[in-house]
C-alpha positions as a printed NumPy array, in Angstrom:
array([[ -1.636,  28.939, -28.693],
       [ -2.269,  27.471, -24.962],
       [ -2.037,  30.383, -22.397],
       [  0.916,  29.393, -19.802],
       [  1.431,  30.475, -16.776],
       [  5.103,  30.885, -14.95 ],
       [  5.225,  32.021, -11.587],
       [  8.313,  33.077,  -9.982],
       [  8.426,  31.561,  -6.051],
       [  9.066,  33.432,  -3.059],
       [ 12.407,  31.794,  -1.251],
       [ 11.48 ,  29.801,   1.926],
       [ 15.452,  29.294,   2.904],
       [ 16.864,  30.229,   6.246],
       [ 18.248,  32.687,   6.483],
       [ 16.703,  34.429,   3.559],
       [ 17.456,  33.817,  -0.144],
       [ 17.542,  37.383,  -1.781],
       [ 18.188,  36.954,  -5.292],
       [ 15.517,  35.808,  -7.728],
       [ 15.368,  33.487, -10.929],
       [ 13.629,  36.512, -12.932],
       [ 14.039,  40.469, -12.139],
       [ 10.928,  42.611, -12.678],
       [ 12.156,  43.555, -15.98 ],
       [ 12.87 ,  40.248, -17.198],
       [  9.327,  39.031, -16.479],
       [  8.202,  42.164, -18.199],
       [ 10.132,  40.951, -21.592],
       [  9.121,  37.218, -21.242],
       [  5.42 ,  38.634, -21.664],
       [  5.978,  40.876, -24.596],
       [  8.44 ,  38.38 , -26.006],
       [  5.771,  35.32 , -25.928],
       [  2.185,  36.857, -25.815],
       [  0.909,  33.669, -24.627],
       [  3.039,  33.509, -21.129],
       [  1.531,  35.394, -18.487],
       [  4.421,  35.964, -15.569],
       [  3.318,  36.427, -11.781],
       [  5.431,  36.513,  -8.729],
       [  4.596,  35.449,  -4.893],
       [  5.434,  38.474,  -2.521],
       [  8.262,  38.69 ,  -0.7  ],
       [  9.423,  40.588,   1.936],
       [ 13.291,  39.453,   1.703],
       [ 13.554,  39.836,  -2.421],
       [ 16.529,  42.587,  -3.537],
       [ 13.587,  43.528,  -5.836],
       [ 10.732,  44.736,  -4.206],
       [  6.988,  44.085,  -4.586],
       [  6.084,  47.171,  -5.57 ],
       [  8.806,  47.104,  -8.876],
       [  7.027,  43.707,  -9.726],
       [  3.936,  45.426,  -9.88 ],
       [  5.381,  48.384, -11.956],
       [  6.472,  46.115, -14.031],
       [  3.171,  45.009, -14.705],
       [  3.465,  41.91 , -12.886],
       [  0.753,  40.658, -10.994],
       [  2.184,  39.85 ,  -6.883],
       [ -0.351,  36.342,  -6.103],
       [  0.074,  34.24 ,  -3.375],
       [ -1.841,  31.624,  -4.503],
       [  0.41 ,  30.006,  -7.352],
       [ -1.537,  26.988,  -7.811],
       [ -2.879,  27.488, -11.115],
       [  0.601,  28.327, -12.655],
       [  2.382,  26.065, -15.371],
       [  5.965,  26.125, -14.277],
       [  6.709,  27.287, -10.375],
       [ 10.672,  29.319, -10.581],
       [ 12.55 ,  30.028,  -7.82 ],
       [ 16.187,  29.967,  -7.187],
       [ 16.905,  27.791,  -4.168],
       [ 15.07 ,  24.56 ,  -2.737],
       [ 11.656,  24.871,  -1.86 ],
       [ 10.313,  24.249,   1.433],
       [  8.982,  20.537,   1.962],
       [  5.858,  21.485,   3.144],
       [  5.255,  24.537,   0.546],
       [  5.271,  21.626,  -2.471],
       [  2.654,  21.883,  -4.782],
       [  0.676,  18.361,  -5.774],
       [  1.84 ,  17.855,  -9.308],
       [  3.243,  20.788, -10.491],
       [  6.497,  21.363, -12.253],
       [  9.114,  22.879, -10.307],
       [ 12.77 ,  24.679, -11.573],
       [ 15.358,  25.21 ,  -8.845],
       [ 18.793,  24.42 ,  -7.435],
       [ 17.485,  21.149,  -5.737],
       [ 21.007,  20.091,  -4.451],
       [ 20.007,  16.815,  -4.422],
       [ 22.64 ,  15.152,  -6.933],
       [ 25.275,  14.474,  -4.907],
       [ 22.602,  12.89 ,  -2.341],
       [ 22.993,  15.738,  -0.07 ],
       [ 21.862,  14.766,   3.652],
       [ 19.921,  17.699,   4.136],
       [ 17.673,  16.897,   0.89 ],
       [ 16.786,  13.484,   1.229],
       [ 13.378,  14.547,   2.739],
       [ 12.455,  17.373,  -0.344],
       [ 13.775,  14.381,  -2.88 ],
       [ 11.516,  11.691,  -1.358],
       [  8.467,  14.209,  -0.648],
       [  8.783,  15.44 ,  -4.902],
       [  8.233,  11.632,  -5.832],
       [  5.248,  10.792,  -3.367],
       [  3.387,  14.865,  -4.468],
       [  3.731,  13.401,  -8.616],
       [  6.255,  16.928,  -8.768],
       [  8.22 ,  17.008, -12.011],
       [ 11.672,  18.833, -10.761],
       [ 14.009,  20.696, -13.469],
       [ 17.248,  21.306, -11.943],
       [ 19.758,  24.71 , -13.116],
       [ 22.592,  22.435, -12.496],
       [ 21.769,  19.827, -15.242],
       [ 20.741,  22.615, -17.792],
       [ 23.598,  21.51 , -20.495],
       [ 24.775,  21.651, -23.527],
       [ 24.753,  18.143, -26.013],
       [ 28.824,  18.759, -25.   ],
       [ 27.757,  18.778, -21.061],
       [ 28.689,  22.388, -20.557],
       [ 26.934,  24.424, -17.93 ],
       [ 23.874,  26.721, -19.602],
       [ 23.429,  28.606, -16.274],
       [ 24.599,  29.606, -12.762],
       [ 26.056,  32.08 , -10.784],
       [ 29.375,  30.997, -11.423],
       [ 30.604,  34.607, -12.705],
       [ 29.212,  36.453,  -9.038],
       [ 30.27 ,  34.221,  -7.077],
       [ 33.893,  34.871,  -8.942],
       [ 33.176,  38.881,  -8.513],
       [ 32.302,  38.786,  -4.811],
       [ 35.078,  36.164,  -3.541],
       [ 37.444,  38.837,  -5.704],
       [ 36.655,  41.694,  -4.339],
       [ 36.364,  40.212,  -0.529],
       [ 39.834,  38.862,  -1.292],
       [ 40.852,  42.712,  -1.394],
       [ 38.857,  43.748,   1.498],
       [ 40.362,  41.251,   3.488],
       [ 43.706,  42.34 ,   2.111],
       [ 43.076,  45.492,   3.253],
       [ 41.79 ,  45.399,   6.896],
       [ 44.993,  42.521,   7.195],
       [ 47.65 ,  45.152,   5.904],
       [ 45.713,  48.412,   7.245],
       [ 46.743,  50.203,   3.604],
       [ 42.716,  50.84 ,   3.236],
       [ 39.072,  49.704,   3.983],
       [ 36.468,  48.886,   1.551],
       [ 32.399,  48.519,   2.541],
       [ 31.691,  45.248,   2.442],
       [ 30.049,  43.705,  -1.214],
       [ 26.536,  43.502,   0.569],
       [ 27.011,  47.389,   1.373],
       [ 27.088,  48.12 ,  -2.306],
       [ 23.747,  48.939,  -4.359],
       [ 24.844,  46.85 ,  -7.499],
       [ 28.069,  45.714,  -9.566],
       [ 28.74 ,  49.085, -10.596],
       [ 28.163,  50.35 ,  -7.053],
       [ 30.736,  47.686,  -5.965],
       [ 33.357,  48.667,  -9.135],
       [ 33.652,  52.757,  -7.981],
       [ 34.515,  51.043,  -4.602],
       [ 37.353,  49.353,  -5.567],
       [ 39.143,  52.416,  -6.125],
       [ 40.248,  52.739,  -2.785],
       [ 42.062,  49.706,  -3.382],
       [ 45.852,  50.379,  -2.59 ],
       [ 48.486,  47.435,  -2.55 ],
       [ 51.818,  47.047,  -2.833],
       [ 53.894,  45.17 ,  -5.214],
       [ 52.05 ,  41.94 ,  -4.303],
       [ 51.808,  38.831,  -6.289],
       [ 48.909,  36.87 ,  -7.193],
       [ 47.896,  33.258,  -7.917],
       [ 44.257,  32.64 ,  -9.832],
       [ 43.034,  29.208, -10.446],
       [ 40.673,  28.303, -12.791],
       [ 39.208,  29.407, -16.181],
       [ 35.829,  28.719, -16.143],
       [ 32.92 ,  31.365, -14.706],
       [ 34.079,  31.97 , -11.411],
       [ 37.259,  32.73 , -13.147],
       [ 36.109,  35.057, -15.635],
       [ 34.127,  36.777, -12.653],
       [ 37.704,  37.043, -10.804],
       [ 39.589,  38.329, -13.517],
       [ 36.452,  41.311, -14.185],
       [ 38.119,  42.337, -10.346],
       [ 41.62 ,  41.75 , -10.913],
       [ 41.543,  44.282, -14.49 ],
       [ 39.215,  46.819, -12.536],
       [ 41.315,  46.926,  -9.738],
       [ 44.393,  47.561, -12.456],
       [ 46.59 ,  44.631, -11.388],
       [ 48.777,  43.411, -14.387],
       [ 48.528,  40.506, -15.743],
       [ 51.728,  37.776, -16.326],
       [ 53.085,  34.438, -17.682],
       [ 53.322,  31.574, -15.608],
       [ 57.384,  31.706, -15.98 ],
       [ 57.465,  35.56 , -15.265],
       [ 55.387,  35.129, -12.145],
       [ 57.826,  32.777, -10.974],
       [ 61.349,  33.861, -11.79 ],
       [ 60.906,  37.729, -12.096],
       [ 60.336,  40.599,  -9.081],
       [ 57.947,  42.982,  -9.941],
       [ 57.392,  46.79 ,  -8.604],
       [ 54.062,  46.525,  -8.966],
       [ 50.924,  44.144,  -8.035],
       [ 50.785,  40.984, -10.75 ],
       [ 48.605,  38.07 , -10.894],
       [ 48.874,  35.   , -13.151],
       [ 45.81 ,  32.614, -14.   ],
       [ 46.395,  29.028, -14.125],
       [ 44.679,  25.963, -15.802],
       [ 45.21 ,  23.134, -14.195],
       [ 48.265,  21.584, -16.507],
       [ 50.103,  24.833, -14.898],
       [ 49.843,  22.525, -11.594],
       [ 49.284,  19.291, -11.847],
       [ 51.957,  17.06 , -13.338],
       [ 50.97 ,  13.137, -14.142],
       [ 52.893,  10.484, -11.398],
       [ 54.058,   9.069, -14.608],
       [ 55.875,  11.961, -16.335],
       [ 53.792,  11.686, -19.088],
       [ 52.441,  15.04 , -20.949],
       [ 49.113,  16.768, -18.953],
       [ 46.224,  14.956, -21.08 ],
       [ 42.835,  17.61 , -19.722],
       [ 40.775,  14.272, -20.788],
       [ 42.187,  11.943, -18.544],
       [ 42.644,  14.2  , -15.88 ],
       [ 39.26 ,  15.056, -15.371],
       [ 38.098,  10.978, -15.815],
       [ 41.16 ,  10.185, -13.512],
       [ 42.496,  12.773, -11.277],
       [ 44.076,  10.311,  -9.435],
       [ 46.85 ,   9.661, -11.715],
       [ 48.451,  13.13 , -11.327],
       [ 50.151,  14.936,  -8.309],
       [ 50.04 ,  18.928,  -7.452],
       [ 53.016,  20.779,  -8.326],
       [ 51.537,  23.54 ,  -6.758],
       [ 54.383,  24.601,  -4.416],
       [ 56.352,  27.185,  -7.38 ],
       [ 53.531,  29.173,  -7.105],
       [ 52.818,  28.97 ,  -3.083],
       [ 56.589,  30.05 ,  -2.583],
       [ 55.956,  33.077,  -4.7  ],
       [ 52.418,  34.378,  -4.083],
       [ 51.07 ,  36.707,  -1.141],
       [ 47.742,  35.823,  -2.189],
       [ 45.619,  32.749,  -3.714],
       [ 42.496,  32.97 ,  -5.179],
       [ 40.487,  29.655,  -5.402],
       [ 38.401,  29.749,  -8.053],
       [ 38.749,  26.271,  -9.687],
       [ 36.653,  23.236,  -9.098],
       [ 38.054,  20.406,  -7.279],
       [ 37.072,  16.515,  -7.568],
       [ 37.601,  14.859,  -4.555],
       [ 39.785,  12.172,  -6.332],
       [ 42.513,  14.965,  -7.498],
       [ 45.354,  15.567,  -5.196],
       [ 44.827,  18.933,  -2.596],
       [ 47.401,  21.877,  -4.323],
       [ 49.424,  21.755,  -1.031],
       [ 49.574,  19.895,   2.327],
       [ 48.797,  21.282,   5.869],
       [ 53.009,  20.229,   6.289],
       [ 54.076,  22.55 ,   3.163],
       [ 51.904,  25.805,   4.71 ],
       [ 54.882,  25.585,   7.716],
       [ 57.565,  25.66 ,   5.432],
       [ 59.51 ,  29.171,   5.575],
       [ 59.181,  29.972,   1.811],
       [ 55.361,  29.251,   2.114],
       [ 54.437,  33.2  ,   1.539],
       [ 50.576,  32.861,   0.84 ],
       [ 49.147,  35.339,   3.439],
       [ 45.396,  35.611,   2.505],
       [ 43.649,  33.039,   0.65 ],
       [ 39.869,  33.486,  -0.812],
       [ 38.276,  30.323,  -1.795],
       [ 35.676,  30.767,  -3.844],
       [ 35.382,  26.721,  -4.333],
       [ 34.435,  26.549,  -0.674],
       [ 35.584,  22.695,  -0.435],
       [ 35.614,  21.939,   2.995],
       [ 39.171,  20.467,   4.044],
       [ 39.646,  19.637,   0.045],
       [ 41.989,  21.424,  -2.511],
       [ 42.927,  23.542,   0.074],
       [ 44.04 ,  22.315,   3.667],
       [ 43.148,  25.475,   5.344],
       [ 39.442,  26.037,   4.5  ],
       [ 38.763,  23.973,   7.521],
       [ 35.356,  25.363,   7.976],
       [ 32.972,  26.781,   5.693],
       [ 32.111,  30.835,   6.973],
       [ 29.135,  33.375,   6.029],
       [ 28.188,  36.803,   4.768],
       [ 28.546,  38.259,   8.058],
       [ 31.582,  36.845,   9.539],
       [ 33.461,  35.965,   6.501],
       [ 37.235,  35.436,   7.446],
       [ 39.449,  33.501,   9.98 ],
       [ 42.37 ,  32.696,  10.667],
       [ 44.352,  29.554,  10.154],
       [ 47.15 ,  28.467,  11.808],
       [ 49.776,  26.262,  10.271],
       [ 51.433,  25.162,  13.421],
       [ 48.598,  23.837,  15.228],
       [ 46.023,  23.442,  11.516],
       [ 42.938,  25.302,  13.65 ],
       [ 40.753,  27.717,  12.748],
       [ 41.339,  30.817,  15.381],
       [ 39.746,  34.654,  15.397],
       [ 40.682,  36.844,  12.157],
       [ 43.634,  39.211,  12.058],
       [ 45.055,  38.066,  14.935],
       [ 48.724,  36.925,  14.48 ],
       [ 50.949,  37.897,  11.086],
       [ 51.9  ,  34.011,  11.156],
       [ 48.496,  33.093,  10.739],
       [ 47.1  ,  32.911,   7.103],
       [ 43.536,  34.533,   6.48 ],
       [ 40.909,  32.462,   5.014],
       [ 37.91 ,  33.486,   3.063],
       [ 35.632,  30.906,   2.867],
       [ 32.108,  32.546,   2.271],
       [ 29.635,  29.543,   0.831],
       [ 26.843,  31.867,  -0.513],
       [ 29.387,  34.71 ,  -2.712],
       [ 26.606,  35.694,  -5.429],
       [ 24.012,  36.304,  -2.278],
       [ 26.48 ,  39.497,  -1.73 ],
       [ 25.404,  40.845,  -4.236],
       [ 21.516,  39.416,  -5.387],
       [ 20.289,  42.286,  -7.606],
       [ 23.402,  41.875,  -9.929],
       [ 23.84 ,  38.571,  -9.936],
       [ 19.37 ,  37.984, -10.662],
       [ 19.883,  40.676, -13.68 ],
       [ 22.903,  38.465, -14.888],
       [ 21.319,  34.767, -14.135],
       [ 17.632,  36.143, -15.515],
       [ 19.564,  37.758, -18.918],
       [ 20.724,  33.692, -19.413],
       [ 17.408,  31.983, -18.55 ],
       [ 15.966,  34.04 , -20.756],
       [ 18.577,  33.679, -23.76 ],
       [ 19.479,  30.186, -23.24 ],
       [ 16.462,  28.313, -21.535],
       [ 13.403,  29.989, -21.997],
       [ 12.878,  29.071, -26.051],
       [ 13.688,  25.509, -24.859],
       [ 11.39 ,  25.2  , -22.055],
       [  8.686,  26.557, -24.285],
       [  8.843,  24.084, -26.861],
       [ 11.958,  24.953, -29.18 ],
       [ 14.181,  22.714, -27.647],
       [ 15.71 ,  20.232, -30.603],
       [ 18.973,  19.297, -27.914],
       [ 16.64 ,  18.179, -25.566],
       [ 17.864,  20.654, -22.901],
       [ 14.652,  20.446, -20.562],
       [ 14.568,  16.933, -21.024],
       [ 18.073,  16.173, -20.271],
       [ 17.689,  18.26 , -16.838],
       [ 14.968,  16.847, -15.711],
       [ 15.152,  14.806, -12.097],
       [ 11.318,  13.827, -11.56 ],
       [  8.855,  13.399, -14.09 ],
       [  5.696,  13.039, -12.636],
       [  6.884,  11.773,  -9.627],
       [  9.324,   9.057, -11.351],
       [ 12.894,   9.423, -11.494],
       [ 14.175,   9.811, -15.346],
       [ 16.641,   7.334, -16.367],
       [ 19.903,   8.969, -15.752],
       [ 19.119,   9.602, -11.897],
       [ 17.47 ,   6.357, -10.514],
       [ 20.838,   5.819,  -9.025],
       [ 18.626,   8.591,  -6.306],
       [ 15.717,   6.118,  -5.9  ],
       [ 16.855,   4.315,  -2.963],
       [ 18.596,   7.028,  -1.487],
       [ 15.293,   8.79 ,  -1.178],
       [ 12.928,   6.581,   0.127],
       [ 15.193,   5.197,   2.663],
       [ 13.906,   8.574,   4.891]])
């Protein structure tokens, strides 16, 4: 069998990328696992795995990744670090024709690049292989609760960044003290699996939409809701998850039970643009409005939720927003205000967890496939740029790129 050689790319993103597609341990078991793959690794001086545990690992640390198969990284790759033909696997964020990646998208068709992108890694039944869906559920969780607590001044937690790992992050959560509060969830999918891991280590019980909303409680609660818990169709007719997800538009938010009974929202649900926001900048003045802190782990700028005006970072991750004049002002600064967590990088919090976790899945779910064993076409499926041609399913990008 060919030798092959996969080399895992040092992040060129400002301000620094720390996690990393494959931890040192990982590319140690790809090697023993397939005796023909030879794993190295460009050096890195940002990495939440260091150099020096690559090279324990038995990984050699090159610079020089020219001669390698299949270049891995994790975000997208500088324009000007492109390599002339070579195959590249990364978050491209070019899909959705992102502004900012017009320039990498044209410069990958003119360099004969063949781009694999994490986000179209799928299932035949279009589900999502891999992502960092569950961390970015764990961090916007637990920042929820350290906003809670600098807002209420019942405790304070070090921030997720602070802590070594997931476990590191878990012991600290046991300073977590709140009162009889209620909590709304939303979504099901991998951010909300993350969030629920912090709601049951935390020790908050769990309820049914109609006890959340007509029973008292002398303890913290949360509920977790799908979206037929919230959105009713404009024409009374039964919640059909098909058509809502082809046709958002036909349905309206019924969001407001919840938002009259909750002190605190967690976000965690994806949002089309077509679907209706959950509430509207007029309902967050009513008086029965009682959401105080709101994480939003979706991040949609002015979308599902009218007070994530602004998008914020790891190191100023709250404000305020206030509903009588909808602006963004300074954090903790007036009760009336509600507190908005709006952090657009969540799994960066916490890189060496969320690289063991994302690494486990390449290796389990994408690796046999992008060596050869891949009968559902997986690689093929996800791939943007083959040779420097657009596949079939993304020429709607063609024009889009070269107009740069």
């Amino acid at each position: 069998m060919n030798k092959f050689r996969l080399a895992v790319l040092r992040e060129g993103k400002v301000p620094p990328e720390r996690r990393t597609p494959l931890t040192p341990r990982q590319a140690a078991e790809i090697m023993q696992r397939y005796s023909h793959v030879e794993v190295v690794c460009q050096p890195s001086p940002h990495r939440c795995f260091t150099d020096d545990e690559y090279r324990k690992a038995g990984i050699e640390i090159i610079e020089d990744v020219s001669n390698s198969d299949i270049l891995i990284g994790i975000k997208e790759v500088p324009v000007p670090a492109l390599l002339e033909g070579k195959t590249y696997i990364i978050f491209s964020h070019t899909l959705k024709k992102q502004p900012h990646n017009q320039v990498l998208l044209k410069t990958i068709l003119e360099r004969n690049i063949t781009l694999i992108d994490y986000e179209m890694l799928r299932t035949p039944r279009g589900e999502r292989l891999i992502g960092f869906g569950r961390h970015a559920g764990i961090v916007g969780t637990y920042n929820c609760f350290w906003t809670y607590g600098i807002r209420s001044q019942r405790y304070r937690l070090r921030r997720a960044y602070e802590c070594f790992d997931l476990a590191d992050l878990l012991t600290e959560l046991k300073k977590v003290d709140l009162p009889p509060l209620k909590i709304v969830l939303t979504g099901t999918g991998r951010v909300g699996k993350g969030s629920v891991e912090i709601l049951d280590a935390v020790g908050i019980r769990r309820v049914e939409v109609d006890e959340f909303l007509e029973k008292r409680f002398d303890t913290p609660v949360y509920v977790q809701l799908t979206s037929a818990d919230y959105y009713v169709h404009k024409d009374s007719r039964p919640f059909d998850r098909s058509e809502f997800h082809s046709h958002p538009e036909r349905y309206r938010s019924n969001f407001l039970p919840f938002a009259h009974q909750a002190d605190l929202l967690i976000a965690g649900a994806y949002w089309n643009p077509a679907a209706p926001r959950l509430f509207t900048r007029e309902d967050m003045q009513h008086p029965d409005f009682s959401i105080k802190v709101i994480a939003d782990i979706s991040c949609d700028i002015n979308g599902s939720i009218p007070a994530t005006v602004r998008a914020t970072d790891i190191e100023n991750p709250v404000f305020d927003y206030n509903p009588r004049t909808h602006q963004a002002v300074a954090p903790f600064s007036d009760e009336r205000n509600i507190t908005v967590m709006a952090v657009d990088n969540l799994p960066c919090e916490l890189p060496r967890s969320a690289s063991e976790d994302f690494g486990d899945t390449l290796i389990r779910e994408i690796m046999p496939a992008l060596l050869g064993d891949d009968p559902d076409r997986i690689i093929e499926r996800a791939t943007i740029v083959r040779n420097g041609e657009l596949t079939p399913e993304f020429r709607y990008l063609e024009e889009w790129a070269k107009r740069v």
